[in-house]
C-alpha positions in Angstrom: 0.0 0.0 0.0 2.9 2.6 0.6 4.5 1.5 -2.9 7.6 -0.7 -1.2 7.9 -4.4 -2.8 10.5 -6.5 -1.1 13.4 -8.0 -3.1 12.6 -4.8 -5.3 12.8 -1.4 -3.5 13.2 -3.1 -0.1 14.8 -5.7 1.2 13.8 -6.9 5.1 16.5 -9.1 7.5 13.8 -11.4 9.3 15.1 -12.6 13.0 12.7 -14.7 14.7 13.7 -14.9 18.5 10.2 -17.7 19.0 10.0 -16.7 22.3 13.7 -17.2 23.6 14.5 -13.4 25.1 18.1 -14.6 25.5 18.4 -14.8 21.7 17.9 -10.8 21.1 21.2 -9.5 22.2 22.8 -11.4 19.6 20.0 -11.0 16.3 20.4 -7.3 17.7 23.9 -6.4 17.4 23.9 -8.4 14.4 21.8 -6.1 12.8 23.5 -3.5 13.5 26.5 -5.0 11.8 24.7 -5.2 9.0 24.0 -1.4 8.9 20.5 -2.0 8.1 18.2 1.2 8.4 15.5 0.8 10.5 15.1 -1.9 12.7 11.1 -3.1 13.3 10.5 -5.2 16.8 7.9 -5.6 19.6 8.8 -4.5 23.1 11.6 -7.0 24.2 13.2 -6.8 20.6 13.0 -2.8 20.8 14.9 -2.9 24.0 17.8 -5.3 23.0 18.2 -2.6 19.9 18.2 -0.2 21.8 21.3 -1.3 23.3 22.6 -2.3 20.6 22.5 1.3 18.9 21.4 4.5 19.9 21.8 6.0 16.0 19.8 3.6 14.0 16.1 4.0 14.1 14.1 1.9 15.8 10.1 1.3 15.6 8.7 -0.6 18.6 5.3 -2.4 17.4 3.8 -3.1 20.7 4.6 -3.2 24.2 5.3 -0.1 27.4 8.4 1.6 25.5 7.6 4.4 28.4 7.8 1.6 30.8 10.9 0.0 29.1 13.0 2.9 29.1 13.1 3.3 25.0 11.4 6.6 25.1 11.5 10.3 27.4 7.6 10.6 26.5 4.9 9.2 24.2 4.3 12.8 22.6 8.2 13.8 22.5 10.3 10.2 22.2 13.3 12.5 22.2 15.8 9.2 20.8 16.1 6.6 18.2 12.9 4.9 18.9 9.1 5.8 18.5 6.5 3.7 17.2 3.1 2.1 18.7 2.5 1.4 22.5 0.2 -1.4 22.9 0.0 -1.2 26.6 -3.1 0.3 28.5 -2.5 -0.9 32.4 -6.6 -0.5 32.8 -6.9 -3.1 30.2 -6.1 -6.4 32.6 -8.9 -5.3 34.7 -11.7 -4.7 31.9 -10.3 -8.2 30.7 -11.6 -9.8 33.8 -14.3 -8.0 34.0 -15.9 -8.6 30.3 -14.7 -12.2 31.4 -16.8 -12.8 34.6 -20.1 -10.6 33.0 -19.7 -14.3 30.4 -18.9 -16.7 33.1 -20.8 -15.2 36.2 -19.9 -18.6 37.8 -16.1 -18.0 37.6 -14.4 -17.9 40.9 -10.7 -18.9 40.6 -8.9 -17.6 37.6 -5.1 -18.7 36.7 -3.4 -16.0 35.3 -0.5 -17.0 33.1 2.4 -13.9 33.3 5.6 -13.3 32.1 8.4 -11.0 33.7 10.4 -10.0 31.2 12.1 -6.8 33.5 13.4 -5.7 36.3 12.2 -4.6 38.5 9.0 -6.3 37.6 7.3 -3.4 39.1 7.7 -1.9 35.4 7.0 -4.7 33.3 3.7 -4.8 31.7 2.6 -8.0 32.6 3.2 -6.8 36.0 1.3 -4.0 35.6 -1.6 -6.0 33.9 -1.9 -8.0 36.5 -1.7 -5.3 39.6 -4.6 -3.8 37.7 -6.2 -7.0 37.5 -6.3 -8.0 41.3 -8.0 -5.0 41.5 -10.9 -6.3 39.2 -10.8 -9.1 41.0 -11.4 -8.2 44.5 -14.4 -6.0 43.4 -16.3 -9.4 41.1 -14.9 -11.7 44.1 -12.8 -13.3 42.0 -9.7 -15.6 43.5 -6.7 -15.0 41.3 -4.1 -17.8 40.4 -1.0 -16.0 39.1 1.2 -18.4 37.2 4.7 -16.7 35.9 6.3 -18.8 32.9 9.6 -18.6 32.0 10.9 -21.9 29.9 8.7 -24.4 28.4 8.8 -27.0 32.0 7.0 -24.2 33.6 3.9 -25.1 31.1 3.3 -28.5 32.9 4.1 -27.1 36.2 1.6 -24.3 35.9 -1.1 -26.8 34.0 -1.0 -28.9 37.0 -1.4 -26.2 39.4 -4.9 -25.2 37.7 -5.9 -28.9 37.8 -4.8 -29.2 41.5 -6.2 -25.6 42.8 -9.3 -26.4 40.9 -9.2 -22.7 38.7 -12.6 -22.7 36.8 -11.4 -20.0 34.3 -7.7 -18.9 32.3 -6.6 -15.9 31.4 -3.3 -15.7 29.7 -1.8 -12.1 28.9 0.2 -11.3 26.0 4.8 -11.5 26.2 6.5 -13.2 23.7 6.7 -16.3 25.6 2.9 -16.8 25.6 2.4 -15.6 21.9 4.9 -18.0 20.8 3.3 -20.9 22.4 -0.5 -20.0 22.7 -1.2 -23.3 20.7 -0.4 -25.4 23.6 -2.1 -23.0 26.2 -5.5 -22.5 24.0 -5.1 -26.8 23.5 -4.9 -27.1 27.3 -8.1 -24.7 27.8 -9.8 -27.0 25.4 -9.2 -30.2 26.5 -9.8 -29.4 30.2 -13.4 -27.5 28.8 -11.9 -24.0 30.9 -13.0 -20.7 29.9 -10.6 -18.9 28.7 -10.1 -15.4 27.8 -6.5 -14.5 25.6 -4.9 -10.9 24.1 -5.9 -10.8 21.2 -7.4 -12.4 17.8 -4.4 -14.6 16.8 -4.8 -16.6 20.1 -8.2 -16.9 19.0 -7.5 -18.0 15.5 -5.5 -20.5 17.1 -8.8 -21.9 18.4 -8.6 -20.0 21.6 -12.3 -19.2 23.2 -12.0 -15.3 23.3 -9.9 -12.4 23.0 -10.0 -9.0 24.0 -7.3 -6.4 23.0 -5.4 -4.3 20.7 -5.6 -6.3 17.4 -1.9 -6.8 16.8 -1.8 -6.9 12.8 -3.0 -3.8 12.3 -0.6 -2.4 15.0 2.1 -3.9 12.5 0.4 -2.7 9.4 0.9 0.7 11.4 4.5 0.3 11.9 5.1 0.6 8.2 3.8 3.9 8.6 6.3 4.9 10.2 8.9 3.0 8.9 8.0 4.5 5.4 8.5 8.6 7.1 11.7 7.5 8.1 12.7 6.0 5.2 11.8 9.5 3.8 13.7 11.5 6.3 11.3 11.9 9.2 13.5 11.4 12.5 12.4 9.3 15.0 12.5 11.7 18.0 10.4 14.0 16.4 7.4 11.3 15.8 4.9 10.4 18.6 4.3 7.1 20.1 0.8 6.0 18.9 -1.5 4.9 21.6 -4.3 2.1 20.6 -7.5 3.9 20.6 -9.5 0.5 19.8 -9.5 -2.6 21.4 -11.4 -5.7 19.6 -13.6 -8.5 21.7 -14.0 -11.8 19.5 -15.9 -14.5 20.5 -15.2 -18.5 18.8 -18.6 -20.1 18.8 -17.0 -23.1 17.4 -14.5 -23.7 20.1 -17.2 -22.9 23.0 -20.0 -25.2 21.1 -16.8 -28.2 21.0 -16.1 -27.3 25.3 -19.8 -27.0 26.1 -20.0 -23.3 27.0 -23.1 -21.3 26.3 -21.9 -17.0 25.7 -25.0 -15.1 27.2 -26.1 -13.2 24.5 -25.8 -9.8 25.9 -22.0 -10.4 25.6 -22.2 -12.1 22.2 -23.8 -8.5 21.1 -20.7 -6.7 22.3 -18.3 -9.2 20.1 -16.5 -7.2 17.2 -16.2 -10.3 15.5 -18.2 -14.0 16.5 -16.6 -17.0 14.7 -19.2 -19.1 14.3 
């Protein structure tokens, strides 16, 4: 759409990290090596090219890059990175709260999390979460946080929800859980849990329902701003977008295959029902 046709008038490096954090440093400075001109990245990635260089330009895709220390100010970035923040703290709690208005009869949610900083005061997970004990104490909900860090933790934490009985699953969005959200939404099927996930491609993965920023588009928005810099804009002088819509889609298939019923008040509210 902005006229760029790769292997023509572009050409783009792909690094795929699939979840393994400790893999960035290296894809980073590699980059950088390569001189390339603008280096594209969600949160974690952002931050390892960061740095890596404080002259290239750098677009973030989604994540806190207030939070993460990539940026003096959404309106004035004043550095090397800008981009989109896909992070609203508020969000964890209307997450629960959309959740339990479907479910009325959930009363013990697991919460799978990801620190990915420190302190994890500042990580978005973090603050997802702080945001949603809040929710919870207000539905009287019983919240089951479960942090994952390497793929053992996935049995570990799957047995913990079997053992403490959570009737409901609520996994938030970090590279680990995006990477692997087929064997978390196959886990919410097979035990019949409601589940609520990020965004549309947990969904699309079979997942029950989403509610968040919808993350292709926040890449298709990227390439805005890849393209001003490409045509001289700097960095420090382009705002951080904030999302300004969040999407709620509802799979009808996967809750007919579980057994779940979605109230139709709720199904009303659904930007998009998979049916």
């Amino acid at each position: 759409e902005l006229g760029y046709i790769e292997g023509k008038n572009i050409v783009v490096e792909y690094r795929f990290a699939e979840g393994a954090l400790e893999r960035l440093p290296n894809f980073a400075a590699e980059l950088v090596r390569l001189n390339v001109d603008i280096i594209v990245a969600p949160g974690s990635g952002a931050r390892a090219a960061k740095t890596a260089t404080n002259t290239i330009p750098i677009v973030i895709t989604h994540g806190d890059p207030v939070g993460l220390g990539l940026v003096a100010s959404l309106a004035r970035p004043g550095g090397n990175v800008t981009g989109l923040s896909g992070f609203v703290s508020e969000l964890g709690g209307k997450q629960l709260e959309l959740f339990k208005e479907a479910f009325p009869r959930v009363s013990r949610v697991a919460v799978l999390w990801w620190n990915q900083t420190n302190p994890p005061s500042i990580d978005p997970n973090a603050l997802l979460l702080g945001e949603m004990k809040v929710a919870a104490g207000a539905l009287r909900v019983t919240l089951q946080p479960l942090e994952l860090h390497r793929l053992d933790d996935f049995e570990r934490a799957f047995s913990a929800i079997k053992g403490e009985r959570a009737n409901g699953l609520i996994a938030l969005r970090n590279p680990f859980t995006a990477t692997h959200r087929t064997r978390i939404v196959d886990f919410a099927a097979k035990s019949r849990l409601p589940a609520i996930y990020p965004d549309g491609e947990f969904v699309d993965a079979g997942g029950l329902m989403s509610y968040g920023v919808n993350v292709a588009d926040m890449w298709g928005r990227a390439a805005v701003y890849v393209d001003k810099i490409l045509k001289g804009a700097k960095p420090a002088d382009l705002p951080v977008e904030q999302p300004i819509k969040f999407e709620f889609i509802v799979n009808l298939k996967t809750a007919k295959q579980i057994g779940l019923t979605i109230p139709p008040n709720v199904l009303a509210r659904a930007d998009k029902v998979i049916r």
